[in-house]
DRENRO-335059 format. One line per 2 residues: number of its first residue (from 1); for each residue z, x, y of N, C-alpha, C, O. Coordinates in steps of 0.2 Angstrom, whole numbers, plus 2048, in hexadecimal, padded with zeros to 3 digits. Example, Ala and Ser with C-alpha at 12.3 -4.5 7.8 and 13.67 -1.06 7.14 Angstrom:
// DRENRO-335059
1) 827 842 7E4 827 83E 7EA 827 842 7F0 82A 847 7EF | 823 840 7F5 824 844 7FB 827 840 800 828 843 806
//
This chain:
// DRENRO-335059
1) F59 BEB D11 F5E BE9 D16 F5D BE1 D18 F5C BE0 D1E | F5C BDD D14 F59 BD7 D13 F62 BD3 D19 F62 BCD D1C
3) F67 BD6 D19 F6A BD1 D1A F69 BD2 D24 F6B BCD D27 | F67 BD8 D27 F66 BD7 D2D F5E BD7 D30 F5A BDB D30
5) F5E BD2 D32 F58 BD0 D35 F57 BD1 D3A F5C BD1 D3E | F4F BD1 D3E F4E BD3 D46 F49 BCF D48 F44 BD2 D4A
7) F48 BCA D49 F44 BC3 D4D F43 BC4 D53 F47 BC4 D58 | F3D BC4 D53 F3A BC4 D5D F39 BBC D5F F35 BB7 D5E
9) F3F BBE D61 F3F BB4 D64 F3A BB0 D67 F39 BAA D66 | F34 BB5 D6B F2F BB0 D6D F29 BAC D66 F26 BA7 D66
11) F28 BB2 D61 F22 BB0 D5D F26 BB1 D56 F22 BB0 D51 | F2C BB1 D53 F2F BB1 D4E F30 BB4 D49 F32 BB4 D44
13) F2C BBB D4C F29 BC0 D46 F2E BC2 D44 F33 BBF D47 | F32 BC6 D3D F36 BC6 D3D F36 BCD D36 F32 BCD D31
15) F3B BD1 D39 F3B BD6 D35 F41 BD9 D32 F46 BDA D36 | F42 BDB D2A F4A BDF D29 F49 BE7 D2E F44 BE9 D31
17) F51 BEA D2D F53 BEE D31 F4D BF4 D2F F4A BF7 D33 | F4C BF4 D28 F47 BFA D24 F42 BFA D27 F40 BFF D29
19) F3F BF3 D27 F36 BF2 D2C F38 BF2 D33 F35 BEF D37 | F3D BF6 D34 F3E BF7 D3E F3D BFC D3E F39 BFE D41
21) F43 C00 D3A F44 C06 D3D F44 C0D D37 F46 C0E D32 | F3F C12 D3B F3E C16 D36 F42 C1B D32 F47 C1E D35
23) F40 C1D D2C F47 C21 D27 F49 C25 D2B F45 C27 D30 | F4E C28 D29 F52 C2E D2D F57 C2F D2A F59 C2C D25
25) F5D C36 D30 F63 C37 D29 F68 C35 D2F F6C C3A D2F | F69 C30 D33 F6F C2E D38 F73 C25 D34 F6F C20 D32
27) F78 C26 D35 F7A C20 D34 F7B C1B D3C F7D C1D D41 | F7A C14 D38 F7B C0F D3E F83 C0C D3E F87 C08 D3A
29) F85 C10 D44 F8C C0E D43 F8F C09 D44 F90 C07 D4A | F91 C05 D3F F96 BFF D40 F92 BF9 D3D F93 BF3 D3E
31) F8D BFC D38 F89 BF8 D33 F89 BFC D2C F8A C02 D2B | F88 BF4 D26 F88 BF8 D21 F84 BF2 D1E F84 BEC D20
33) F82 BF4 D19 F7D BEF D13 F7F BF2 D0D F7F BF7 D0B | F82 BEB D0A F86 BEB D03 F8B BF3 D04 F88 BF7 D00
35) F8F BF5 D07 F94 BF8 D08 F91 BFE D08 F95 C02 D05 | F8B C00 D0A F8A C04 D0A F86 C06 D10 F82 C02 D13
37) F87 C0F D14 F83 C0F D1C F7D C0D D1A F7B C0D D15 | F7A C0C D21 F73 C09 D25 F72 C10 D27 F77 C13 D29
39) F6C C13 D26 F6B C1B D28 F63 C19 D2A F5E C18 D26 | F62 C19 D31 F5A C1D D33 F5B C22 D37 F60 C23 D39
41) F54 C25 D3A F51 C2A D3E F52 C28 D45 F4E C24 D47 | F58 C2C D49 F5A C2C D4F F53 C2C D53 F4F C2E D50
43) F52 C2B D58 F4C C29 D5E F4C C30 D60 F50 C33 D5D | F48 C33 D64 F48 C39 D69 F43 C36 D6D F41 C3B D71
45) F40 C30 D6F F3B C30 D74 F3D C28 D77 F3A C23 D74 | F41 C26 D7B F45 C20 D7C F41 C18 D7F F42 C12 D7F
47) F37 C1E D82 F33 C1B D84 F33 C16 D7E F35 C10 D7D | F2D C1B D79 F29 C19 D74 F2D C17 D6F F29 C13 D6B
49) F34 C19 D6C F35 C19 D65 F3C C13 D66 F40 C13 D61 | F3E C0F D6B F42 C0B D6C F3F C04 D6A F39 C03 D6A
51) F44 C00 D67 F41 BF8 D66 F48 BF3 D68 F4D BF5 D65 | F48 BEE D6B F4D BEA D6A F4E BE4 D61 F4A BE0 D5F
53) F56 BE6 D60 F58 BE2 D59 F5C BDC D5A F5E BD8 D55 | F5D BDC D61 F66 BDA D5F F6B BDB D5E F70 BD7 D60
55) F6A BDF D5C F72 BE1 D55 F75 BE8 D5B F71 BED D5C | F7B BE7 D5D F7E BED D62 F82 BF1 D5E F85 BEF D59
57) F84 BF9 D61 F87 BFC D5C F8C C00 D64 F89 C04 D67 | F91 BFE D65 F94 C00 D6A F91 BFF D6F F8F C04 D72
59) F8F BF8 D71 F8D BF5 D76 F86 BF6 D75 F82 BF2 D79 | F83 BFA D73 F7C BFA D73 F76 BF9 D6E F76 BFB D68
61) F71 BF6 D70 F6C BF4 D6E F6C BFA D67 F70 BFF D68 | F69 BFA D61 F68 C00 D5B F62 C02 D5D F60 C08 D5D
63) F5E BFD D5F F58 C00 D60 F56 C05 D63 F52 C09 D62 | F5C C05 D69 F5F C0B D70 F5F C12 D6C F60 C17 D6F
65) F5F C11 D65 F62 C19 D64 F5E C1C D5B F5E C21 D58 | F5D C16 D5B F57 C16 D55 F4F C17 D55 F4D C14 D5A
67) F4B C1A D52 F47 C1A D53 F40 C15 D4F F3D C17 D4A | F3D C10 D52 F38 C0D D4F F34 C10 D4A F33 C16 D49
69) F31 C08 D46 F2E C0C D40 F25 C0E D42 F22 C0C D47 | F24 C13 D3D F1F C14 D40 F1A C17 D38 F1D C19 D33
71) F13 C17 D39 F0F C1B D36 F0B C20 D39 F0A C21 D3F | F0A C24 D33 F04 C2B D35 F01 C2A D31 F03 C27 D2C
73) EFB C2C D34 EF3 C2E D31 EF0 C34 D32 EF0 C35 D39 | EEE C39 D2F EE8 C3D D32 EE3 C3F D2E EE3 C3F D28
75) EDE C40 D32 ED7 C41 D33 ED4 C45 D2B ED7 C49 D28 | ECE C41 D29 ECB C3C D2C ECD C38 D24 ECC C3A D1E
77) ED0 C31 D27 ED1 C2A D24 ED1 C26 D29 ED2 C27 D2F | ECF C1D D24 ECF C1A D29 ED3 C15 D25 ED7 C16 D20
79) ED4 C0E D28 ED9 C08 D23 ED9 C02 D26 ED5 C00 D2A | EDE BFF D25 EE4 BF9 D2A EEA BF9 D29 EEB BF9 D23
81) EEE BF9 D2D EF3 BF9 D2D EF8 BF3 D2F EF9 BF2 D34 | EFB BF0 D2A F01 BED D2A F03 BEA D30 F07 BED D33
83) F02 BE2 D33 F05 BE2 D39 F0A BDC D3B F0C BDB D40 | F09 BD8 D33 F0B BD2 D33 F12 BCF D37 F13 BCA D3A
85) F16 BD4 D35 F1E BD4 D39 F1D BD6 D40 F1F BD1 D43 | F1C BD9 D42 F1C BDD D46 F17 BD7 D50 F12 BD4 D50
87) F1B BD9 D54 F18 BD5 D5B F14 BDC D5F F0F BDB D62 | F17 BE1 D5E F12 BE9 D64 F11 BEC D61 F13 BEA D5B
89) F0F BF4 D62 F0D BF9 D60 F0A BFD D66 F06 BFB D6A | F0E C03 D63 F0A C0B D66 F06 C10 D65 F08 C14 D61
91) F00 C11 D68 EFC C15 D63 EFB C1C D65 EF7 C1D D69 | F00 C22 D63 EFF C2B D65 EF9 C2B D60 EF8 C28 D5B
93) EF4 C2F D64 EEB C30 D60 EE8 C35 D64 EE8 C36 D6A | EE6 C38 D5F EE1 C3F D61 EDB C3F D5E EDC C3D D59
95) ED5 C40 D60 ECF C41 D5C ECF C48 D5B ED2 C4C D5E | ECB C4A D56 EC7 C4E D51 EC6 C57 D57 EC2 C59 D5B
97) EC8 C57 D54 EC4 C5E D59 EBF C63 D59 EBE C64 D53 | EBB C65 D5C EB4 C68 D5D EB1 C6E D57 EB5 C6F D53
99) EAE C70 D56 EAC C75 D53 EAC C79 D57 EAC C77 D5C | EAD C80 D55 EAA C87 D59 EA4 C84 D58 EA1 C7F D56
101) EA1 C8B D5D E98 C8E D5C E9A C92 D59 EA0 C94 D59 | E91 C93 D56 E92 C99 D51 E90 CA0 D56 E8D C9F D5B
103) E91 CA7 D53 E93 CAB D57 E8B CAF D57 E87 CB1 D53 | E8B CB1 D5D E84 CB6 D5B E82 CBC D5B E86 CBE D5F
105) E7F CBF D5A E7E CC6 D58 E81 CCC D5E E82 CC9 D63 | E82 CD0 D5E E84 CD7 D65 E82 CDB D66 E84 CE0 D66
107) E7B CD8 D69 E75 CE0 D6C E7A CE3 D70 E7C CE1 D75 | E7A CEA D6D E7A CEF D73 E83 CF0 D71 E87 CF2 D75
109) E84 CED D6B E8F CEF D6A E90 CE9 D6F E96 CEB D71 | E8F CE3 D72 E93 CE0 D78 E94 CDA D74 E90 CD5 D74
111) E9A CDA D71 E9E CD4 D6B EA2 CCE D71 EA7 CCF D73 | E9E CC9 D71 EA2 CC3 D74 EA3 CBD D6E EA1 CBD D68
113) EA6 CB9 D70 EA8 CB3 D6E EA6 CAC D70 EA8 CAB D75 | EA1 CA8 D6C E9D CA3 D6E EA3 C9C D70 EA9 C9E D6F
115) EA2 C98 D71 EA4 C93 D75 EAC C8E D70 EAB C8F D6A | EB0 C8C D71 EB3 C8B D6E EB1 C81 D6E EAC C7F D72
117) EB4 C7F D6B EB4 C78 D66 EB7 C74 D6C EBB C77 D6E | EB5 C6E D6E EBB C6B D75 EC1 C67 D6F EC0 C67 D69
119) EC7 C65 D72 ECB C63 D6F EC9 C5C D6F EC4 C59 D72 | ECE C58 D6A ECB C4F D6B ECF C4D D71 ED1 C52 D75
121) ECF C46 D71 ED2 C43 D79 ED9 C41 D75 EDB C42 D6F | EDB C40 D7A EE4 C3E D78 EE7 C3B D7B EE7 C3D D81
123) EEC C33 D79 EEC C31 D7C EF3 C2C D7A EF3 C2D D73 | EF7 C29 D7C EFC C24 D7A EFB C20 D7D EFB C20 D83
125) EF9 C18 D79 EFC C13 D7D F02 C0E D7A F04 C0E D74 | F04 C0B D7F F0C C0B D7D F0C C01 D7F F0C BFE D85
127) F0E BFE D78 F0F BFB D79 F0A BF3 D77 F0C BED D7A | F06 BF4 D74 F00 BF0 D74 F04 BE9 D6F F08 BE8 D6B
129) F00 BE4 D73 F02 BDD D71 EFD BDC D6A EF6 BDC D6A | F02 BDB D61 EFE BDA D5D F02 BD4 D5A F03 BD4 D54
131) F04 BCE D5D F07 BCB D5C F03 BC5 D58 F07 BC1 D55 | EFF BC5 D58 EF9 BC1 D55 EF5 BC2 D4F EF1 BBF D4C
133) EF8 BC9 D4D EF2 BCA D48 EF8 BCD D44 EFD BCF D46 | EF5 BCD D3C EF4 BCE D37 EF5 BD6 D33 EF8 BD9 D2F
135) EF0 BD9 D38 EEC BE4 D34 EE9 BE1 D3B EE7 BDC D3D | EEB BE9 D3B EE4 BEE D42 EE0 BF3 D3D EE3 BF6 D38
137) EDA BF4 D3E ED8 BF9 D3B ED9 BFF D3E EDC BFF D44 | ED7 C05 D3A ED8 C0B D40 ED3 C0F D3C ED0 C0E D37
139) ED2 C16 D40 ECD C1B D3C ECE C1F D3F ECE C1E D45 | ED0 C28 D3C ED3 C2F D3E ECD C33 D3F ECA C35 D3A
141) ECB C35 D43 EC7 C39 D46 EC7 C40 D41 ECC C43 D42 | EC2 C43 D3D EC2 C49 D39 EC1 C4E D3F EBF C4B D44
143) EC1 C56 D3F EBF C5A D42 EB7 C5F D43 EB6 C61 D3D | EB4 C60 D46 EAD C62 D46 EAE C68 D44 EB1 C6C D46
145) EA9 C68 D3F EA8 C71 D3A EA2 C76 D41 E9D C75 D44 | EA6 C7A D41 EA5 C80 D44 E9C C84 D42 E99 C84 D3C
147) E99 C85 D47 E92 C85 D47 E91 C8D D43 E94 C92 D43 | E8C C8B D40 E8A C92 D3B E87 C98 D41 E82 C98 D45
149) E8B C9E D40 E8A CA5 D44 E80 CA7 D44 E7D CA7 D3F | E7E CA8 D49 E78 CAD D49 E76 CB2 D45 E79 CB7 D47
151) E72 CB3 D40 E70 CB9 D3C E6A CBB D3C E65 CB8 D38 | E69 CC1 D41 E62 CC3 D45 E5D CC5 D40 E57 CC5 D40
153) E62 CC9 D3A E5D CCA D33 E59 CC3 D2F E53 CC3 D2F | E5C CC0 D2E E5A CB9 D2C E57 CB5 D30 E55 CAF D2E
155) E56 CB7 D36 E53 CB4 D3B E58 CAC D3C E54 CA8 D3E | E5D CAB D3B E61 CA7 D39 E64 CA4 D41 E69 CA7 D43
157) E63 CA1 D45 E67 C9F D4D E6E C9C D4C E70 C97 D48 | E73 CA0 D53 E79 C9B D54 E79 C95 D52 E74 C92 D50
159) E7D C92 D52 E7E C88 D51 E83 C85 D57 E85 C89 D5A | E84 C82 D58 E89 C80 D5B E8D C7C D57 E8A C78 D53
161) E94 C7A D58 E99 C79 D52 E97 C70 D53 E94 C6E D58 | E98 C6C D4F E99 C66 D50 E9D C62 D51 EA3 C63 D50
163) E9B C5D D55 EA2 C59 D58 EA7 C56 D53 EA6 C54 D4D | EAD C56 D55 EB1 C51 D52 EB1 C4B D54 EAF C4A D5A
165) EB4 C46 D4F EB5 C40 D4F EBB C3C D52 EC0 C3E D52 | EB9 C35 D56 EBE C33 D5A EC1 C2F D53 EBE C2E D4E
167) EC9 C2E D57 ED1 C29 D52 ECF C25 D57 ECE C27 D5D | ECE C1C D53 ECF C17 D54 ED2 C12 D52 ED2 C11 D4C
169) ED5 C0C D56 ED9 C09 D55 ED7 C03 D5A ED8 C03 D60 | ED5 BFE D55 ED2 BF6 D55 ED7 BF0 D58 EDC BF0 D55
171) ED7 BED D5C EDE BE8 D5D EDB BE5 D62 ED7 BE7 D67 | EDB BDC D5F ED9 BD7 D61 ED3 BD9 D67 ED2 BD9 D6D
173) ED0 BDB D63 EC5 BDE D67 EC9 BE2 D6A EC8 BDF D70 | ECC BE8 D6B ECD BEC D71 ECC BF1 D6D ECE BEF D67
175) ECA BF5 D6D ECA BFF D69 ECB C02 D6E EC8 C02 D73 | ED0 C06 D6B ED4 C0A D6F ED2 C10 D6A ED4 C10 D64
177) ECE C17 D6D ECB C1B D6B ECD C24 D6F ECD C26 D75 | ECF C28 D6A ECE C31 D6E ECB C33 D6B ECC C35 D65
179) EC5 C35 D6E EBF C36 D6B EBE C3D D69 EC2 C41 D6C | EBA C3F D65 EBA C48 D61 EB6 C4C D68 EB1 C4A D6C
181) EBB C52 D67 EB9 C57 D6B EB0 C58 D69 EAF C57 D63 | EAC C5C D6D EA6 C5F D6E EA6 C65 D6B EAB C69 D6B
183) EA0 C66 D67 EA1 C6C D64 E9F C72 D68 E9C C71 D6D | EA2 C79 D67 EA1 C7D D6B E9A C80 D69 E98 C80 D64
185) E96 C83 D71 E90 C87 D71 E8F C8C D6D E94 C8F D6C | E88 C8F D6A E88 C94 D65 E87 C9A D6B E86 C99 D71
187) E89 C9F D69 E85 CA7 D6C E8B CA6 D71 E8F CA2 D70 | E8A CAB D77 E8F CAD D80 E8D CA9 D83 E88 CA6 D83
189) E92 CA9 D87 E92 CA7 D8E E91 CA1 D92 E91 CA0 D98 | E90 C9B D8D E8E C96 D8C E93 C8F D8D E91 C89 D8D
191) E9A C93 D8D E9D C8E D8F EA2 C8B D89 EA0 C8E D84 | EA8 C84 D88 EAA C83 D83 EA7 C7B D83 EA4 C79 D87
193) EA8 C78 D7C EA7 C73 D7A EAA C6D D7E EB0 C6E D7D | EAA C67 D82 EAB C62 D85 EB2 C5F D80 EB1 C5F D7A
195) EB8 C5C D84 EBD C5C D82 EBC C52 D81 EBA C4E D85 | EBF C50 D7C EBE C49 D7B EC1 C45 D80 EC6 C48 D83
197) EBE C40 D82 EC0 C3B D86 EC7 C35 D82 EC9 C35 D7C | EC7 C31 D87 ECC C2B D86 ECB C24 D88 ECB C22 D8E
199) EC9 C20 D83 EC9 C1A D85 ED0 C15 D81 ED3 C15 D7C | ED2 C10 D88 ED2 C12 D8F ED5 C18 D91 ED9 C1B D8E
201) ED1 C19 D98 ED1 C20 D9A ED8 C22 D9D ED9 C28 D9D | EDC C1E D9E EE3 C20 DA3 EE7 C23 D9E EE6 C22 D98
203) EEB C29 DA1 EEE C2E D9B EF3 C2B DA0 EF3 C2B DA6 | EF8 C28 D9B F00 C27 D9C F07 C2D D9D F0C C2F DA0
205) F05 C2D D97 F0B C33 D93 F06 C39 D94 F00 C39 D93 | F0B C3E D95 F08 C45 D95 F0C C48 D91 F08 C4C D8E
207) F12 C49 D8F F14 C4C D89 F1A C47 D85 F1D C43 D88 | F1B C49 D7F F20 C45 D7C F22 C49 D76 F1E C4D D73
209) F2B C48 D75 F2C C4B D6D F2D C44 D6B F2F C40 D6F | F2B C42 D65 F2C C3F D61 F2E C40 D59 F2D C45 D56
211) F31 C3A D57 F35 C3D D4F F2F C40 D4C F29 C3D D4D | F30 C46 D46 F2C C49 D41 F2D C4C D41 F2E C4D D3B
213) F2E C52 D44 F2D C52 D4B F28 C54 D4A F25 C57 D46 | F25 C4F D52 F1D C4F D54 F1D C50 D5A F1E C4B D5E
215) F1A C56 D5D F18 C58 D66 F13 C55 D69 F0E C57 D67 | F12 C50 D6E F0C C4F D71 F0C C50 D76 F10 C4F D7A
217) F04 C55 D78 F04 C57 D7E EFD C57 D81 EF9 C5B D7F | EFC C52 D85 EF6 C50 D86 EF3 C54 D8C EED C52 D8E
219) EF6 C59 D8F EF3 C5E D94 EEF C66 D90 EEB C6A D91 | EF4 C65 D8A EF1 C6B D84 EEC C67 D7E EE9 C69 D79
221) EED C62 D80 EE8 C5C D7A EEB C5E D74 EE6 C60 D71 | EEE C5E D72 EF4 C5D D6D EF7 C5B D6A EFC C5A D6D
223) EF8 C57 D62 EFE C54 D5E EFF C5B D5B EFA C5F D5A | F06 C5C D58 F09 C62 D54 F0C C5D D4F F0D C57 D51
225) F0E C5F D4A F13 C5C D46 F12 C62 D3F F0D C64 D3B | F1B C64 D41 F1C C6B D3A F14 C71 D3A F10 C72 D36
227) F15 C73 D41 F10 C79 D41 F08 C77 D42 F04 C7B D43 | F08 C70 D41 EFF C6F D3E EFE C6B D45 F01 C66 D47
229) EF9 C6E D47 EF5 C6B D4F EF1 C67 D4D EEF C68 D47 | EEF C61 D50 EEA C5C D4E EE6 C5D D56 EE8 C60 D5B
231) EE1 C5A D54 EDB C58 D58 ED8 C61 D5D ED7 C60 D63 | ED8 C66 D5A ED9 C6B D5F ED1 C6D D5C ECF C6C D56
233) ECD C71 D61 EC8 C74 D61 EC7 C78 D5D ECC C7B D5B | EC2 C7A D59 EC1 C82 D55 EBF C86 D59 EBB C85 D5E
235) EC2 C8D D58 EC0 C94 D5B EB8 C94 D5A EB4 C93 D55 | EB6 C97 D60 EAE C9A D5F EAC C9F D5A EB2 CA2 D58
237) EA9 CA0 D58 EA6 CA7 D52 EA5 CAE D58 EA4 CAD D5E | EA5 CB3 D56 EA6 CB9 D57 EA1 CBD D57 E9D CBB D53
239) E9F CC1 D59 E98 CC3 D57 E9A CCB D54 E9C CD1 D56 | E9A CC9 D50 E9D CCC D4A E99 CD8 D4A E9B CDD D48
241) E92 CD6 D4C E8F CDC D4B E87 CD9 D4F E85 CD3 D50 | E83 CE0 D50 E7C CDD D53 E78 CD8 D50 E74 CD5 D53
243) E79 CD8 D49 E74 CD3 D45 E77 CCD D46 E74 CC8 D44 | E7C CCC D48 E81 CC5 D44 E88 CC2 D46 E8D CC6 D47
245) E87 CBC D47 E8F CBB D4C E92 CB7 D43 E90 CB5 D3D | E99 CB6 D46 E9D CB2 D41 E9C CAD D44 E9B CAD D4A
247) E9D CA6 D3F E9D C9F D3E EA3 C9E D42 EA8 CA2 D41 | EA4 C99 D47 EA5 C95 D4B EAE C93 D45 EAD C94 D3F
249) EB3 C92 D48 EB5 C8E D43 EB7 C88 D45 EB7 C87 D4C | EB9 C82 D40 EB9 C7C D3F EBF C7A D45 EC2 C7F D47
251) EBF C73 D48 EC5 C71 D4C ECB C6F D46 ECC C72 D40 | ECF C69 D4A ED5 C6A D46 ED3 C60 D45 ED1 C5D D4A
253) ED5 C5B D40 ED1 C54 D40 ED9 C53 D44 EDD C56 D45 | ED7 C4B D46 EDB C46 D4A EE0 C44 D46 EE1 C47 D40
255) EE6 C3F D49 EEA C3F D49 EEB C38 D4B EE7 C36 D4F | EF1 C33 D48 EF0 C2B D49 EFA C2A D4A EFD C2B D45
257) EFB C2A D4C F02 C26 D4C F03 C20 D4D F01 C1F D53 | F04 C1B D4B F07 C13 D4F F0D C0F D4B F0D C0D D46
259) F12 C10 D52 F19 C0D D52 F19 C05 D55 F17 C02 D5A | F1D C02 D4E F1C BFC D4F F22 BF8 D51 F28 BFB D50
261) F22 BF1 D53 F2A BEF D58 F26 BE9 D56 F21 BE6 D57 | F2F BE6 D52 F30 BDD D52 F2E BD9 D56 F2F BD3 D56
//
């Protein structure tokens, strides 16, 4: 789409339509390139997925109705990413989630369930100035493997699940981090795994649909996209029988979005 351009007037950055705005199946009405429609992916979040072009389509802004470009990443990878055109960016990010504990044995037939995995931290920031650089790095937080169950024959002890790993995101010396859930306690009664924190700590947005579609819900610490939860805790291990509980299981890894604007 080389014949329509999007120039941020202050710093000169300058981007085609294609590096603005992400694929989709709507057309842009009242535009065509070599006589043929202009088709991206309609907005559903007016906050985060809006960008100013210019370019009006019945008096309005396209950006108003279109939705910005964006990448995903998930866990655990790390990289840099692309930022040479581009003036802001928004960072949707979840860390790694906890492990169960492993589960421990049932004296006496009394079968409970050992501690569950904490979820990662979760967080959007909206709008970060990258107007000077070049690549941000980033890295997806993996999920903590769930702790090996109690086995009283083997003389074998609970475990408790391992933490997962925080998604981070580097911009001009700031790290913006949701760090991985705590893993959950082995055996009863012990409580669940500490839930990731957020640097910085202010939680803005509390819920969002976003194109993919992608759920966020920062009260359930949650990204979904097509059925698959990111950043979510492992269930505790079970205690399966007197001698021996079941293995903890695995959290769910991090998740990275960042939507980028001329």
């Amino acid at each position: 789409m080389s014949s329509f351009k999007v120039t941020n007037t202050t710093n000169s950055r300058s981007n085609t339509l294609t590096n603005t705005f992400a694929p989709g199946n709507t057309v842009v009405t009242g535009y065509k390139q070599a006589g043929s429609n202009i088709i991206f992916a309609s907005l559903l979040d007016s906050t985060i997925e809006s960008t100013t072009t210019g370019y009006k389509s019945s008096g309005t802004d396209i950006g108003n109705s279109f939705c910005a470009i964006y990448n995903n990443h998930t866990g655990p990878s790390s990289g840099t990413i692309n930022v040479s055109n581009y003036s802001k960016c928004t960072i949707v990010m979840v860390g790694g989630g906890g492990g169960g504990g492993g589960g421990q044995g049932s004296p006496g037939f009394n079968p409970k369930t050992s501690g569950t995995g904490g979820d990662g931290g979760i967080t959007i920031i909206q709008r970060v100035d990258i107007s000077s650089l070049t690549t941000i790095p980033y890295s997806v937080g993996s999920a903590g493997n769930g702790g090996q169950g109690e086995n009283n024959f083997l003389q074998i002890a609970g475990n408790v699940g391992n933490s997962g790993n925080a998604t981070t995101v580097t911009i001009s010396g700031t790290t913006y981090s949701a760090n991985g859930g705590g893993g959950g306690p082995a055996g009863s009664g012990n409580g669940n795994g500490t839930d990731g924190t957020i640097s910085p700590a202010t939680q803005s947005v509390t819920t969002a649909t976003l194109n993919g579609p992608l759920t966020y819900n920062a009260t359930n610490r949650v990204i979904n996209i097509s059925s698959t939860n990111y950043g979510q805790g492992g269930a505790g291990g079970y205690s399966a029988n007197p001698i021996a509980g079941n293995d903890g299981s695995a959290g769910t890894n991090g998740y990275l979005r960042v939507y980028l604007y001329p």
